[in-house]
C-alpha positions in Angstrom: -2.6 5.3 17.7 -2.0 1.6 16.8 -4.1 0.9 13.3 -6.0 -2.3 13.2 -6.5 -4.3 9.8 -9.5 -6.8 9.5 -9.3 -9.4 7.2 -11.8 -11.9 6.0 -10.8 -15.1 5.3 -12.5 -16.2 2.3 -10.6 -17.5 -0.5 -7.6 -19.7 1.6 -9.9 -21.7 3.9 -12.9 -21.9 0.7 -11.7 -25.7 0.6 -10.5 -26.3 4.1 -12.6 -28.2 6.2 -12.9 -25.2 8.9 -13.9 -22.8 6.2 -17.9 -23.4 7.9 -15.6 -21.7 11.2 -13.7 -18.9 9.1 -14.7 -15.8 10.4 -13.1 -12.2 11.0 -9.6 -12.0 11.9 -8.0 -9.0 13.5 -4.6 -7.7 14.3 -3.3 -5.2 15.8 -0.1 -2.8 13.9 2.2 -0.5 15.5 1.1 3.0 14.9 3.1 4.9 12.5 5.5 6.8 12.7 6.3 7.8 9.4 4.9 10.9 7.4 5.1 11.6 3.4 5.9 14.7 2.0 2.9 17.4 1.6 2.6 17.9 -2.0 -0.3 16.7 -5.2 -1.2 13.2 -4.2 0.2 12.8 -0.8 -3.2 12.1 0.1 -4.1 9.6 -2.5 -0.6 7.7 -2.3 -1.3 7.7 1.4 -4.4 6.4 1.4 -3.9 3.8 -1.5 -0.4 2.3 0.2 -1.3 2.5 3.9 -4.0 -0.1 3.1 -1.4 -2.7 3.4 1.7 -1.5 5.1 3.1 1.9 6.5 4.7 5.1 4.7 7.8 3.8 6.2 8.2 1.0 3.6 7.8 4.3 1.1 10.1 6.8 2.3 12.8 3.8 2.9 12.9 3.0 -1.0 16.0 3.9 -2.8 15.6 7.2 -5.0 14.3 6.4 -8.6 12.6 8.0 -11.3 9.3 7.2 -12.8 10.0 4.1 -14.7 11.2 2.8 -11.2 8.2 4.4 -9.2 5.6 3.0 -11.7 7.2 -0.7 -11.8 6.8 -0.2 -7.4 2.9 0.8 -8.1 2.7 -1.9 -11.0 3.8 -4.5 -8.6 1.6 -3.4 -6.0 -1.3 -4.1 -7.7 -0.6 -7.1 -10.3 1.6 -9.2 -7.7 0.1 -8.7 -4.0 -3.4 -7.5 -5.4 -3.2 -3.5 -3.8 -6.5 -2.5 -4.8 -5.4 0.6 -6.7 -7.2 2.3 -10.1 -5.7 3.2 -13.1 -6.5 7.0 -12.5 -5.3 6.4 -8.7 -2.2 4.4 -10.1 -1.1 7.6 -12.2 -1.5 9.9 -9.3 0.7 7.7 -6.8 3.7 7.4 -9.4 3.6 11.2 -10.5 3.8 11.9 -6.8 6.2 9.6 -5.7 8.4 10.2 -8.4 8.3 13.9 -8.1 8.5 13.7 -4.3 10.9 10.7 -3.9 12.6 10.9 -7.1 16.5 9.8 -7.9 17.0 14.0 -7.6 15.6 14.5 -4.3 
């Protein structure tokens, strides 16, 4: 089943002459294939990261521990903007280190 992302175009065309025109913009993704490991959090990491791209771009990181995982999560949210709270945050990074950790 192919996901579809909408996104609103607000704050790019907010100066642009055809920002009167901007409206809803949809595309349509692959549908993916990939799957995380069952285990605390799965769902929260899953929900959290498929927001903007697929648990493909997860499970094809190299192994690290926590310092690595939470630098991923950190520059999730301060650099591209992921959506992602502090509570939320912890949970993803426990999970990803445990389950996708330098040992595993």
């Amino acid at each position: 089943m192919a996901r579809t992302l909408v996104f609103r175009l607000v704050a790019l065309l907010a100066s642009a002459p055809l920002a009167a025109e901007a409206g809803v913009v949809s595309i349509t993704l692959p549908s993916d294939q990939g799957a995380l490991k069952a285990g605390t959090g799965m769902e929260v990491t899953q929900r959290a990261c498929q927001m903007c791209h697929s648990v493909d771009y997860i499970t094809m990181q190299p192994r690290g521990g926590e310092a690595q995982w939470r630098g991923v999560v950190n520059k999730m949210i301060k650099v591209f903007g992921a959506p992602i709270g502090d509570e939320d945050a912890r949970v993803i990074v426990e999970y990803l280190s445990r389950e996708y950790g330098a040992g595993r």
